[in-house]
N, C-alpha and C positions, 0 to 999 in steps of 0.2 A: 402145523397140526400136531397132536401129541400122538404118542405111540398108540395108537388104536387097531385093534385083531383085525376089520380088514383091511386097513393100509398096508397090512404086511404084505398080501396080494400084489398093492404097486411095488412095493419094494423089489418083491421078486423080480419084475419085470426091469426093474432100474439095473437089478445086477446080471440080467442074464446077459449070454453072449453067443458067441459061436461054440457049439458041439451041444446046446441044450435043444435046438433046432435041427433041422435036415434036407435035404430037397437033392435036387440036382438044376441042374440050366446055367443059364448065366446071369451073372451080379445083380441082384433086386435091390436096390437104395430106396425107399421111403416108398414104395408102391404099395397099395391096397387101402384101406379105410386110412382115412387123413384125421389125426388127432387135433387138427387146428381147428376142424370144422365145428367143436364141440367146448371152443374157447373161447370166455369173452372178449371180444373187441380191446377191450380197455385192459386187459389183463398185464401188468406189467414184467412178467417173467411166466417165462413158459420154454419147456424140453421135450423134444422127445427121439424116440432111439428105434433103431431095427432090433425087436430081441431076437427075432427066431431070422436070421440071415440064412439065402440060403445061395447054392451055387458058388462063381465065383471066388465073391465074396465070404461065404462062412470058409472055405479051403484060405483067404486071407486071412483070415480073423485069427481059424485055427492054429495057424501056422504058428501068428505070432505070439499069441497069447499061452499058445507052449511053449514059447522060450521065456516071456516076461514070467507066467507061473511055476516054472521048472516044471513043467509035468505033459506027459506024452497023450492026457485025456482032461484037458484044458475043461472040457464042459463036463464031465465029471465032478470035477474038482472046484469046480463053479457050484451043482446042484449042490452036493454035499454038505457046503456052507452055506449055501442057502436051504436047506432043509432045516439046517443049526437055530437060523435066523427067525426063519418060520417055525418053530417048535415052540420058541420061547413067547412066541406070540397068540398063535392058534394052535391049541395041542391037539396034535394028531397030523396034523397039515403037513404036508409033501409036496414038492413038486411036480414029481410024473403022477403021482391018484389026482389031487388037486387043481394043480394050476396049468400045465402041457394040456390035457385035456380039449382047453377052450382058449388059451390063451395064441392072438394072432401073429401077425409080426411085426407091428408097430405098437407103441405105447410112448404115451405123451404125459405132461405133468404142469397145473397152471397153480398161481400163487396169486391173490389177489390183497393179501395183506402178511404181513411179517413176525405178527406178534407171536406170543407161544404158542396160543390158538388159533396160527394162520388160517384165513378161508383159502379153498383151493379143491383139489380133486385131479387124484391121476385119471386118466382116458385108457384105459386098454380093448384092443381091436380082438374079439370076440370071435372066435370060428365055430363054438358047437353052445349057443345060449343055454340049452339045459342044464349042462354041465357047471356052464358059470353059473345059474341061479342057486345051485345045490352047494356054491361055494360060497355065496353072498349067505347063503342061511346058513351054513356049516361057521361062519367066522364068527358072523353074527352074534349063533346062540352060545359061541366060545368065548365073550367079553364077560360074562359073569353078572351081567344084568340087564332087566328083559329087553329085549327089542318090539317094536310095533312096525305095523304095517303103514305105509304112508302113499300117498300121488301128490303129483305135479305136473300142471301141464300136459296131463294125459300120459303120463310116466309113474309107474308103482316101482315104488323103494322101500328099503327097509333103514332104520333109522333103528343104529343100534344105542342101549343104552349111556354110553362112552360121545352120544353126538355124533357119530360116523354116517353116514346118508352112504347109500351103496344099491346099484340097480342096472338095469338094461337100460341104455339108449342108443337106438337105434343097434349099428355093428359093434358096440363097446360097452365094455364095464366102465360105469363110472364110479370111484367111491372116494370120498374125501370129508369135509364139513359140510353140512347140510345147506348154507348159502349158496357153498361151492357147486355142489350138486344142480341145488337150480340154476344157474347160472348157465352151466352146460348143459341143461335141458331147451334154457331158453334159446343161447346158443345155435342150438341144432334148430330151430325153429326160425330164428332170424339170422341178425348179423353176428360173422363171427372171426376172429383172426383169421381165419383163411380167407375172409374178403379182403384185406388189408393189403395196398398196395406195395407198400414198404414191408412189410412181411414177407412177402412173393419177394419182392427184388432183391431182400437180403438171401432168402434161402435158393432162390437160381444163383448165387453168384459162388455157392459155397459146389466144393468138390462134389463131383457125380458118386461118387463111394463113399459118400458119408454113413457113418453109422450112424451118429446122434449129434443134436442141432440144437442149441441153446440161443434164444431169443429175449433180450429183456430191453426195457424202455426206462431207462436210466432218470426221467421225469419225473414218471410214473411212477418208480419204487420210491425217489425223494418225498412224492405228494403221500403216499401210501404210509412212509415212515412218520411225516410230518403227524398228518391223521390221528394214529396210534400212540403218538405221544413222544415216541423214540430221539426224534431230529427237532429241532427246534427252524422255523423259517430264519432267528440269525445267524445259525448255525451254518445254514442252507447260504444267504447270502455273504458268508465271510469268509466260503471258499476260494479257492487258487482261482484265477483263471482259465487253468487246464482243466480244472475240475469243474469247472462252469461250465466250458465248450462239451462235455461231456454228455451233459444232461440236454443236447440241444440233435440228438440222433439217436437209434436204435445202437443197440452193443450187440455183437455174435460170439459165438462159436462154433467150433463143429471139429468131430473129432473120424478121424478116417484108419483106414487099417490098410497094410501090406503083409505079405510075406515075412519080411524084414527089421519093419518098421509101423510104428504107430505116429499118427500127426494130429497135430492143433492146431488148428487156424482159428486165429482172435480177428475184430474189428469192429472197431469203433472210431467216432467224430476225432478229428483231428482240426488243428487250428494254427495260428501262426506260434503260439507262444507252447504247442505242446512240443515236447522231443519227437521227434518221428527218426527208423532208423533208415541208414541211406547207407550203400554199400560203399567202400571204400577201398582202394587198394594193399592199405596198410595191412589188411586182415590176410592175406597170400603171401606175404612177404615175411611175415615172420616163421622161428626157425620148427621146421617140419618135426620134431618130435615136442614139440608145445604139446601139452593133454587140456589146455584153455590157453582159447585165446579170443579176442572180440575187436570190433573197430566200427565204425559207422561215423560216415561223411560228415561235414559240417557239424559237429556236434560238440564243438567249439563252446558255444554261448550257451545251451545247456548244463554243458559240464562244468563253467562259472559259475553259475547258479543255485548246481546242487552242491559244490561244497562253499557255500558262500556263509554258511555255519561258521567256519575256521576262523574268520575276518576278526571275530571277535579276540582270538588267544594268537592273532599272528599280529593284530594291530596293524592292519594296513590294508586295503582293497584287492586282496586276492582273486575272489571270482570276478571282478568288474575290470580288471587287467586281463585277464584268459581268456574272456568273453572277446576281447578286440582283441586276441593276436592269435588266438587259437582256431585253428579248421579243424583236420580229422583226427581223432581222436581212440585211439585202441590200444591194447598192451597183450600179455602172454605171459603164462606159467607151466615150466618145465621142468624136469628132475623125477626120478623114481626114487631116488635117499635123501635124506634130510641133508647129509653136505652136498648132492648134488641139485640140490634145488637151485632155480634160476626164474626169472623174470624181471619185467620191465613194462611203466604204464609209458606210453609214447603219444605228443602232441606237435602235429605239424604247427606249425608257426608261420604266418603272412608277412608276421613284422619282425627280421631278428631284433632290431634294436629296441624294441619294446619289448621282448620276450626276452632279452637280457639284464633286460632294466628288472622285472620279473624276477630273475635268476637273483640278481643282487641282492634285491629288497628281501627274498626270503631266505636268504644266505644271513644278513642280518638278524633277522624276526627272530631263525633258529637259534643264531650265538648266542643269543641271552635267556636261552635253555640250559641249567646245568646237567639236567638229567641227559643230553645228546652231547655229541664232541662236534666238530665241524671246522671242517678245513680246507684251503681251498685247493682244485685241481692241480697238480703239476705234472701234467701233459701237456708239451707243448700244443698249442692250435686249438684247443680244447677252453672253453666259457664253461662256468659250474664250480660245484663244489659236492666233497664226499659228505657222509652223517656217518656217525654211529653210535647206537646208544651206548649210554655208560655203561661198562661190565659186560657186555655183550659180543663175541666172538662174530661180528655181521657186520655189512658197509651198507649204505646208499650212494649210489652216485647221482648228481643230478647234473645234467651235461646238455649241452645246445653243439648238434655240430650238424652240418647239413640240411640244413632246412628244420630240423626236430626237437622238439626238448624234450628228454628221455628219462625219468627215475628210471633208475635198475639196480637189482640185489648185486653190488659189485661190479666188476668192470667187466669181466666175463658178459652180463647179460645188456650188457651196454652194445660192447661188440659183436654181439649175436641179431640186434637190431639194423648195423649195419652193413654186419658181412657175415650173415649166418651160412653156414657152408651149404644147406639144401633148405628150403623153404617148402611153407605150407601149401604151396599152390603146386610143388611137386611132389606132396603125400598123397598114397592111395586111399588112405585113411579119411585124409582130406575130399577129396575128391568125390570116394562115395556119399557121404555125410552130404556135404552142401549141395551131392548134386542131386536128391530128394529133395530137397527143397523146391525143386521146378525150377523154370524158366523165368518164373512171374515175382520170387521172391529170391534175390538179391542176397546171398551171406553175409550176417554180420556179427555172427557167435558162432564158438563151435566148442566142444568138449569129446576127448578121447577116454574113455572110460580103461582103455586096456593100460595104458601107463599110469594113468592115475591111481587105480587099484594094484599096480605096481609100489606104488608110492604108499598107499596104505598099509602093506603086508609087509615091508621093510620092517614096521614097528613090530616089535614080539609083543607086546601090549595090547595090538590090535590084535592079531591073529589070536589069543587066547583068550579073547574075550568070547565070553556065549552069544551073548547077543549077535556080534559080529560073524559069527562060526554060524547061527542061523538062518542071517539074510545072507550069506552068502553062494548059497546055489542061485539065488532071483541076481543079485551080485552077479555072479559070474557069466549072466546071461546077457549085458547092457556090454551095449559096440560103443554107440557116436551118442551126442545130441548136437543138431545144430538148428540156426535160430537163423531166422531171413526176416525180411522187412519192407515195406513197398508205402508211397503214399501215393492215392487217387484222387486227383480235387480236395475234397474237404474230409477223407475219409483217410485212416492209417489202420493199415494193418500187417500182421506177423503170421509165421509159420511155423511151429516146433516142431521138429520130428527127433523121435526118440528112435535111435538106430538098435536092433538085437540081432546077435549072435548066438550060435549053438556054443553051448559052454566047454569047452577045453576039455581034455582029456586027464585024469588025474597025473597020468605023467608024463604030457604036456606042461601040466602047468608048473609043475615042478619043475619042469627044466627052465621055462618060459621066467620063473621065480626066484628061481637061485640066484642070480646075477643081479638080482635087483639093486639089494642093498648096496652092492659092492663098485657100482657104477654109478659116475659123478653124473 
């Protein structure tokens, strides 16, 4: 849809959040007017969210969302930019005169074509209709040419000059393209995504405190593209495999809130030849001040695959050797100073003497680089060989010992793979992080934002930069992220949760700072 004066209306709804609402009780997740029921069947993407949370839930929302915004009146600080947003659209328009008024706690958004002038039309759930009518006319006659009066179906709308269709149906504003509009009138009258079986089963399966719920039909958007000109059918057929299995199930999302922390949960078709992640041991065992680090089981014959690019400049079947000897598959990056940086990517190994054979071949491939040096190990007990580029004060090690074959920045992070003195599985850091993930998803990423940003402020480059000096209050408010992963039958899916923290004291962090650079 193009920018059109009452779209802005949805828009509002897309950005509100907790503190532009109110209530008391306990946690409302999607209750009251259902915005599915006002969408076509066939609709190939469709969202929609809790604006006005209340209970519970909005004291979660709030929570968090004052620490991701730096600011102690999160909805505040929401309206305000959305008034911004809204001015430039409909002059005069406000949030609390305007859109609070009428607006419910639910609002949805369907797409039934993709072009510049998608058809479509947000749903918003309506609590006082006069108020909205006086704002479908107020937008309206703010496009800057004229509007008329229209029906459909037994539903009167106004159809502003711009193509915008905008009206009551039923408990909601509907406004979008005029296709769009009837579509959701018909909608309401007949069959609608809310009959859909697989619709219902994907959104039971998603968290009870979901805020907002993303549904799209990966076919659906292919046939939709195709349609409009966009995608070509060879295009469509000359896809991966993975990408094929794709378009053969519904795709989600849905994004949920804590105190703490914010989460995404994805899911979609999964197949034998897609990557799915599985947890793995390797991801606890590395060394407990890693700021990343990641692993995921069996992931072996993937990770052949995706660098199977190289084959070409190494001359010789790199990923179709890894693919047979390689299982789990994870590594880690450490260090708060540029000389104390460390890491290492690590592959369990089934077969040593084929994964030695490996070691050889690309022991060779590399020598006859002149821009790299390459020499071999002289530790005893030790298979491999060091790199380092030409002119370059840095090593690689690449070593097999114990079951592993390990690249690492040096011998330092070689031996931090094997005998790290405290591991990841006894960081608290650790610990909180994956253990928001639930029961149900499995760790297989994880990121410490407080060393890391350690590691950024070492640079006086960084610290005097503007830009860096202005994100850095929203900066200084990120803990964890960590990344989990599950697959069910024919379905894969993940978990992100973005961990927040109250931000540091100014001198905290200076103390927390000082040391940075100067520690390996």
């Amino acid at each position: 849809m193009s920018r059109r004066g009452a779209l802005a209306i949805a828009a509002c709804a897309a950005l509100l959040a907790a503190g532009c609402g109110g209530g008391g009780g306990t946690t409302t997740s999607f209750t009251g007017p259902d915005p599915a029921t006002l969408t076509p069947p066939d609709a190939p993407l469709f969202g929609e969210a809790v604006v006005r949370p209340e209970g519970d839930q909005k004291e979660a929302v709030d929570a968090a969302l004052s620490k991701l915004l730096a600011t102690d009146d999160p909805g505040g600080f929401i309206v305000e930019r959305l008034d911004s947003a809204l001015a430039g659209e409909v002059k005069g328009f406000t949030y609390e005169e305007d859109v609070a008024p009428w607006l419910g706690s639910r609002a949805g958004i369907f797409f039934e074509t993709f072009a510049n002038d998608a058809d479509g039309a947000a749903v918003l759930a309506v609590t006082n209709p006069d108020a909205a009518r006086q704002a479908i006319e107020e937008s309206s006659a703010a496009g800057g040419k004229p509007a008329h009066s229209a029906s459909y179906g037994g539903v009167d709308y106004t159809l502003s000059g711009d193509g915008t269709a905008a009206g009551l149906v039923g408990d909601f504003l509907v406004t979008g393209s005029e296709s769009g509009f009837k579509d959701a009138v018909d909608a309401s009258h007949g069959s609608s995504l809310a009959d859909s079986s697989d619709f219902d089963a994907q959104l039971d399966s998603q968290p009870d405190d979901q805020l907002a719920f993303l549904y799209a039909d990966p076919r659906g958007i292919v046939d939709a593209l195709e349609k409009s000109g966009q995608l070509t059918a060879g295009e469509v057929r000359a896809a991966a495999p993975q990408v094929q299995s794709l378009l053969s199930q519904p795709a989600t999302a849905s994004v949920s809130a804590a105190a703490d922390d914010l989460a995404l949960e994805v899911s979609a078709a999964g197949s034998a030849t897609t990557p799915s992640p599985r947890e793995s041991p390797l991801l606890s065992d590395f060394p407990s001040d890693s700021w990343l680090a990641f692993a995921s089981g069996d992931a072996g014959a993937a990770f052949g695959q995706g660098i199977g690019a190289a084959e070409q400049a190494l001359r010789f079947d790199l990923g179709s050797q890894l693919s047979h000897w390689a299982g789990d598959v994870g590594g880690f990056a450490r260090g708060t100073s540029l000389f104390g940086l460390g890491g290492a990517l690590v592959l369990e190994t089934h077969d040593e003497q084929a994964s030695a054979k490996t070691l050889d071949e690309l022991q060779r491939a590399l020598s006859a680089d002149r821009s790299v040096r390459v020499s071999p190990l002289s530790t005893g007990g030790e298979q491999g060989f060091s790199l380092s580029p030409a002119g370059a004060p840095i090593q690689f090690q690449f070593v097999q010992r114990d079951g592993k074959v390990v690249v690492g920045l040096g011998s330092g992070s070689v031996d931090q793979v094997f005998s790290p003195s405290s591991t990841l599985g006894d960081s608290d850091a650790f610990k909180a992080a994956t253990g928001s993930l639930g029961d149900d998803f499995p760790p297989v990423a994880f990121v410490d934002f407080v060393p890391l940003m350690q590691l950024f402020e070492s640079f006086p480059e960084v610290t005097q930069d503007p830009d860096y000096q202005r994100a850095k209050p929203y900066l200084d408010h990120l803990d964890s992220l960590a990344v989990g992963g599950r697959v069910e039958g024919d379905r894969a899916s993940a978990r992100i949760v973005l961990g927040l923290r109250d931000a540091p004291s100014a001198a905290g962090a200076e103390a927390a700072n000082a040391p940075a650079a100067l520690v390996p």
